[in-house]
N, C-alpha and C positions, 0 to 999 in steps of 0.2 A: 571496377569498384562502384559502388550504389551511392548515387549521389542523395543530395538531402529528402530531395521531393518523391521521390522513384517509388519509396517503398509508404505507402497509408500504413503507419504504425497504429498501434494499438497501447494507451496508458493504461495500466493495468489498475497501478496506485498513485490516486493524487487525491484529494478534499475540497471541498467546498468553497476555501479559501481563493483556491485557482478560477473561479469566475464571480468574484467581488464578495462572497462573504466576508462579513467583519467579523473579525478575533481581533482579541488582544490577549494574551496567555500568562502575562507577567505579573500577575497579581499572587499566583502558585509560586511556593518555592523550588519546587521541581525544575518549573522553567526559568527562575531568575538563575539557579546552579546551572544547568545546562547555559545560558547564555555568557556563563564565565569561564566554560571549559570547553565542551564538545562544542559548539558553537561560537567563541571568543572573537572568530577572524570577520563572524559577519553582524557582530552586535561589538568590538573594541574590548572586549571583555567583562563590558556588566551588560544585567538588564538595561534594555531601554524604556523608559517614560511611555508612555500612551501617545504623548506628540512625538516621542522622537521616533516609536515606532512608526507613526501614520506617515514622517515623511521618507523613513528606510525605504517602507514599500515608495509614495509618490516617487524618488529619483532612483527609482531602478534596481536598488539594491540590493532589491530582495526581488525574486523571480512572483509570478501572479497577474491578474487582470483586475482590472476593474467593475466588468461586468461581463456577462456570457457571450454578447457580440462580441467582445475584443478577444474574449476567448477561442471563437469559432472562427476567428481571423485571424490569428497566430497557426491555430490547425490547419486552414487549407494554405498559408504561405512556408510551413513545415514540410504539412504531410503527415498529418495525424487524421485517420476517418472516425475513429472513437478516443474520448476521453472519461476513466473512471472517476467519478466525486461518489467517494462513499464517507460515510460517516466512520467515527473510528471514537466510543467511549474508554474514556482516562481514567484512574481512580487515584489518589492522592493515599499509594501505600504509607506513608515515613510520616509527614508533617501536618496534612490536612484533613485525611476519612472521610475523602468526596468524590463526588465527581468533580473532576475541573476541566475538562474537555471532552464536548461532546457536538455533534449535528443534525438536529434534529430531523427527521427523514421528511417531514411537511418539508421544509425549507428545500429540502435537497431536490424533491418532489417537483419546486418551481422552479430550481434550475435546468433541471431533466427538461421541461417542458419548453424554459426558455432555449433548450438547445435543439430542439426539433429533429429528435432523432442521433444527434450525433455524441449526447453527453450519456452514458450510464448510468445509473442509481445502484450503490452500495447502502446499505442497513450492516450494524454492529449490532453489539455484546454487551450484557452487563451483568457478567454472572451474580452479582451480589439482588440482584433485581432481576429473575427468572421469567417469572410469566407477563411481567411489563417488556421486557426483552422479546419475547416470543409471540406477542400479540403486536408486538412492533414492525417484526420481521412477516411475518403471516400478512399484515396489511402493506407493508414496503413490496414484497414479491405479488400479490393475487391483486390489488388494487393501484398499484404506483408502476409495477412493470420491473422493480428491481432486480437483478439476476448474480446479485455477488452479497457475501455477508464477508465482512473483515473486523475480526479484533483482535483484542492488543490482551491478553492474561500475561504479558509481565508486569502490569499496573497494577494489575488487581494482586499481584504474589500468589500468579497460582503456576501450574503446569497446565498445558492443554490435555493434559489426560487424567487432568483432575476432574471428579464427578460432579463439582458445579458446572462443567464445559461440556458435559455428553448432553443437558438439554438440547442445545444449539445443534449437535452435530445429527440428533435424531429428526431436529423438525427442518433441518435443511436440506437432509436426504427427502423427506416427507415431500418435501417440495420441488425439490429436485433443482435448487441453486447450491453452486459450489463454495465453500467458507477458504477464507483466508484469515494467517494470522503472523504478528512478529516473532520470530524466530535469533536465537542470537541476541547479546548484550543490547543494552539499552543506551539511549542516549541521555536520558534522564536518571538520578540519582533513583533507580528502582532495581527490585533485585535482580539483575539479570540472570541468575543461575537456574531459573525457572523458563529460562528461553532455550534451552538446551533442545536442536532438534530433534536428538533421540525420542525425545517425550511423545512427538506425533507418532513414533512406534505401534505404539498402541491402536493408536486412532485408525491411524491406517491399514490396521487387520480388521478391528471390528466394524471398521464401515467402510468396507472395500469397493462399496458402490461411488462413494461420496469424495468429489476432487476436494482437493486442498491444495493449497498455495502456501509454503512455508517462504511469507516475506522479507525482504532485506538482507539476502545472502547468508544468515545465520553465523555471521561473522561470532567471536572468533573460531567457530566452531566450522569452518568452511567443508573440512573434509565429513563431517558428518553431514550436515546439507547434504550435500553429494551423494551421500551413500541412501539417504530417504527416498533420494529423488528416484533415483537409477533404479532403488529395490520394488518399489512400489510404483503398480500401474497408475492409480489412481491419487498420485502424491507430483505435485511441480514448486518450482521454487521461481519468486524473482530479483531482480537483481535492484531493486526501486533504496534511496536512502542512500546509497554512495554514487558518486558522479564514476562516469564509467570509466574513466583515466584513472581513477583510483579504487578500479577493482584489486582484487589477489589476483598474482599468477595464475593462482591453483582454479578462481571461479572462473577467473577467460579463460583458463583451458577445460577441464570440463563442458561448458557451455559449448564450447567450438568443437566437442569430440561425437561421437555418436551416442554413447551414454546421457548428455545432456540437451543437444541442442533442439530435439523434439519436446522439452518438459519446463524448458528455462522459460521466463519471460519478462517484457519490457516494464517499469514504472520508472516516474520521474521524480514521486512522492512531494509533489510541487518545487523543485529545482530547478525546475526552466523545460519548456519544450523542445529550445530550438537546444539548447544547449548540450541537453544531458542526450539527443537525438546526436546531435555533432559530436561529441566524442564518442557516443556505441559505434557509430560508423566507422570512424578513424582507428578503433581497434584493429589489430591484424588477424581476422579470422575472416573464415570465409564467408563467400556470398549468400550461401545457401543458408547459414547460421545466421546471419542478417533478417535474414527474408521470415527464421522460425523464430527468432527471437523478438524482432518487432512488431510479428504479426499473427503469423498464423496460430501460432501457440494457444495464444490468448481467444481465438478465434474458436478453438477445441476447444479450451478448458470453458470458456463462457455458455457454448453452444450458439455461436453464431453462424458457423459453418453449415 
């Protein structure tokens, strides 16, 4: 069995927050509802205050660092050789008609640096704002060294095979970084019906050059994930957003079959490094699914191989 440190994982999805960026997201009512429901166990069930957030994170409560050294020292006392901080813009479907979360790539730019090789740069999406989007992504990949774009179109209410989303997919091929996106209901009050991963159907024929990462398991929709994955060369999914003791049956077995365990891959979507690393392992699959899921995968789809 592969113990913790054996294997230099690879985090596919985590954010800026994970090496001391400040948020505070609870001024949104997206996030005050999610802090009542989908989240209740690790907020008591309301939002928390601004101070009661800052002391959630200070006693541990919530998984994260303080700054990029304490980051890069959780990594090598793990076993992690790369971690992804990419940005990931929000848009305030229901209540607000904004953005309410966002990271701006400058920012992300000086954490990269402060990690000296070992932190990744992610640039996002903001279909509603195209060529500020695209001039964002153009300067994140050719001058910051970026090599991943991830966003979120169940914020925005869209489909990723809706025609505000083929800009993204054209200039990323163009560039030759691979996009990710959330797949699967939401955890915030947004429509989830638009995360359906059939919708990358699409995508994935007319841009058959171009990897995708259909993120967060695409629950509830597992067995369709599944079938995006396996049909298409240039389509992988990860398992980032659920603590891995509380995958599906159906995604550990997949993942552990030969259908998936070359396309599946690792995120901890900031849940803890050591953490959500100690229950992938404790899973009952095998070694070899280990070795593609924490590592290598992510090492193809990136192009770090």
């Amino acid at each position: 069995m592969a113990e913790l440190a054996d294997i230099k994982a690879i985090d596919i999805m985590n954010y800026a927050t994970e090496a001391g960026y400040e948020e505070y997201m609870f001024d949104w009512e997206e996030f005050k509802i999610m802090a009542r429901s989908t989240f209740k166990t690790q907020f008591g069930g309301q939002a928390p205050t601004r101070e009661q957030f800052k002391k959630i994170k200070e006693q541990g409560f919530m998984p994260g660092h303080n700054s990029v050294e304490a980051l890069i020292k959780t990594m090598d006392e793990v076993g992690f050789e790369y971690v992804m901080l990419t940005d990931v813009k929000m848009w305030s479907y229901y209540y607000h008609h904004q953005v309410i979360m966002e990271y701006p790539i400058d920012d992300i730019y000086k954490l990269v640096k402060e990690g000296k090789g070992r932190i990744i740069g992610g640039a996002s999406y903001n279909p509603f704002r195209i060529d500020d989007s695209l001039r964002d992504i153009d300067k994140a990949v050719k001058e910051y060294g970026f090599k991943y774009v991830y966003f979120h179109p169940i914020t925005f209410g869209l489909c990723p095979s809706d025609a505000k989303c083929y800009p993204l997919y054209a200039k990323c091929s163009e560039l030759g970084v691979p996009v990710g996106m959330q797949v699967g209901h939401s955890a915030e009050p947004l429509p989830s019906w638009v995360g359906h991963p059939y919708e990358v159907d699409k995508v994935a024929i007319d841009f058959p050059n171009l990897k995708i990462n259909l993120s967060h398991t695409g629950y509830p929709w597992v067995d369709e994930w599944c079938s995006m994955i396996f049909r298409h060369p240039n389509v992988y999914g990860d398992i980032s957003a659920y603590n891995p003791r509380n995958l599906t049956p159906e995604t550990v077995k997949f993942m552990n079959s030969s259908r998936g365990r070359e396309k599946v891959m690792f995120g901890s979507n900031s849940y803890g490094l050591k953490l959500t690393k100690e229950q992938f392992l404790a899973l009952d699959i095998r070694d070899e699914t280990k070795q593609r899921v924490l590592r290598d995968n992510a090492l193809e789809f990136l192009g770090l191989k």
